[in-house]
N, C-alpha and C positions, 0 to 999 in steps of 0.2 A: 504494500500500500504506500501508497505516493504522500509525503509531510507537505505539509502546504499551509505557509504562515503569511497573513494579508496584513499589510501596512497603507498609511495613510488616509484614513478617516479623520475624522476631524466635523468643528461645526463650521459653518460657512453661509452666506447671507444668499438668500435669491439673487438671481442671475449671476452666483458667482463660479468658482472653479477647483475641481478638488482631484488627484492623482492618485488613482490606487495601484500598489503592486502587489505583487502574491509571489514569494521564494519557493518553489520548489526542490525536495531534498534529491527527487531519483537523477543519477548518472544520465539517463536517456529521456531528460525532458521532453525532447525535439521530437519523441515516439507519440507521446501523447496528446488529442487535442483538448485543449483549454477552456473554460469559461467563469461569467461570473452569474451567480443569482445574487437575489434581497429579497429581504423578509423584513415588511414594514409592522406597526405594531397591530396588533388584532388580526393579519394575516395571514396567509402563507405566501412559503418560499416561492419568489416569481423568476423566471429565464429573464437575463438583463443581458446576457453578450457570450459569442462562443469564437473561439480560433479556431484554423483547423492545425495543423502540426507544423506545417513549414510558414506560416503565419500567410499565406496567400490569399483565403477565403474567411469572410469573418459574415457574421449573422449578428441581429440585433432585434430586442423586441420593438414592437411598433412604441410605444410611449418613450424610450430615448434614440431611437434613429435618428441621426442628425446632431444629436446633441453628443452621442458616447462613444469613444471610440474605443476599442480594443487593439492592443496589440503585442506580442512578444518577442523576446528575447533570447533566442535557446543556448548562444554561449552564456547569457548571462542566469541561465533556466529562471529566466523569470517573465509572469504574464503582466500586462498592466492595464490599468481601468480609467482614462479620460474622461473627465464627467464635464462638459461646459452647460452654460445655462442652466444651473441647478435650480431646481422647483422643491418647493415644501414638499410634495407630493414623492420627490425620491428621498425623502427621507426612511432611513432602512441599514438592519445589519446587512453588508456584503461579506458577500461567500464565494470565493476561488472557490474554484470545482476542477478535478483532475478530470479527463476522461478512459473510456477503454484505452489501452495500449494499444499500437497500430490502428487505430480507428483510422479509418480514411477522413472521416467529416465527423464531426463533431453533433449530438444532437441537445436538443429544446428542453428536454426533460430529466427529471432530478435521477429515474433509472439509466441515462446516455451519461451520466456520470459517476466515477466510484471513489474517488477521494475527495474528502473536502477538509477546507481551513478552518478555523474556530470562527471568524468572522469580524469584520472590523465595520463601528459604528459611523453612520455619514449622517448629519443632523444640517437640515436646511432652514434655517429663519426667514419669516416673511419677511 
């Protein structure tokens, strides 16, 4: 199982701008594709961004298209989470998500992944 520690949460004002990274421990990052969910309060965990292994193909859920980028790192085996335009609304723990090894693509659902990070909190003020 893949260790996977999320960094850079933080509170931050509407429309502002916050950088998450996710270290992963395994040797063969580069095998695995990536993503991130959030779990805002009263809900559950939502699909917010996925990589696929060579970082070429990336997915997004419709409520941050545009605003979130994803992208990684495999000498540095790290993933990372661009949030611009922040809304009250993604306010929410974020969760690295490993995925299957050799996965060709990456998928949407919390089963299309098997390791996940503890979670790092992102608080947006109106």
């Amino acid at each position: 199982q893949v260790q996977l520690v999320e960094f850079g949460g933080g509170l931050v004002q509407a429309g502002g701008s916050l950088r998450l990274s996710c270290a992963a421990s395994t040797r063969t990052f580069s095998n695995y594709p990536m993503g991130w969910f959030r779990q805002a309060p009263g809900k559950e965990r939502e699909f917010v961004a996925a990589i696929n292994r060579s970082g070429g193909s990336t997915y997004y859920a419709d409520s941050v298209k545009g605003r979130f980028t994803i992208s990684r790192d495999n000498a540095k085996k790290t993933v990372y989470l661009q949030m611009n335009s922040l809304k009250p609304e993604d306010t929410a723990v974020y969760y690295c998500a490993g995925g299957h090894f050799g996965a060709a693509s990456p998928g949407t659902r919390e089963a299309d992944f098997a390791s996940w990070g503890l979670g790092t909190q992102v608080t947006v003020s109106a």
